[in-house]
Phi, psi and omega in degrees: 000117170311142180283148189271358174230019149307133198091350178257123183295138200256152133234134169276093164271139162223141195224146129242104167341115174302334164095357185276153166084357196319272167349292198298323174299309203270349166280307163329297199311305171272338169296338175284338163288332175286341197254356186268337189257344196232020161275165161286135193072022165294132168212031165116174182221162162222147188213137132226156181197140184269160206289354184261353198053038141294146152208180190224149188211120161254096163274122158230133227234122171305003177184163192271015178285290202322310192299297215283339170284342176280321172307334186263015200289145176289311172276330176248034127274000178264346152305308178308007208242286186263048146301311189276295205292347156208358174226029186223152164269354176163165184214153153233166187208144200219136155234129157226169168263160190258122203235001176165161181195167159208150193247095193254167165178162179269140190313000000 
């Protein structure tokens, strides 16, 4: 069975958390997921982040218009701003397309 989200472009953000600031980060965090779900061209998240604060957050966008219009959003580049500037010690970030997957789970 084809993975359902072959053809869609991931970007792979990976962070480590400054530890600063929680409340203020975890109110960001989620007004930018609700606002990234409710753009054109969304097609989901995977998020996690370890007790150290690294984490890895994959948003994936039916096309790379979608992808490069949400990178331009006007609110989450003034998030992304003060991201660098008070809660991450660094990031990396990758866009690829999803070019195959496979999906197991248990019965």
């Amino acid at each position: 069975m084809e993975n359902p989200r072959t053809g869609q472009i991931a970007v792979i953000f990976v962070s480590q958390r400054t530890g600063a600031e929680e409340a203020e980060y975890g109110a960001a965090a989620t007004a930018m997921a609700e606002l990234a779900a409710a753009q054109p061209g969304y097609a989901g998240v995977d998020s996690v982040r370890d007790a150290q604060g690294l984490g890895i957050t994959i948003s994936y966008w039916t096309d790379d218009a979608s992808a490069i219009a949400w990178r331009d959003h006007p609110e989450h580049a003034r998030i992304r701003e003060m991201g660098r500037a008070r809660w991450y010690d660094w990031y990396t970030l990758e866009v690829t397309r999803v070019e195959r997957g496979y999906r197991w789970s248990r019965a």
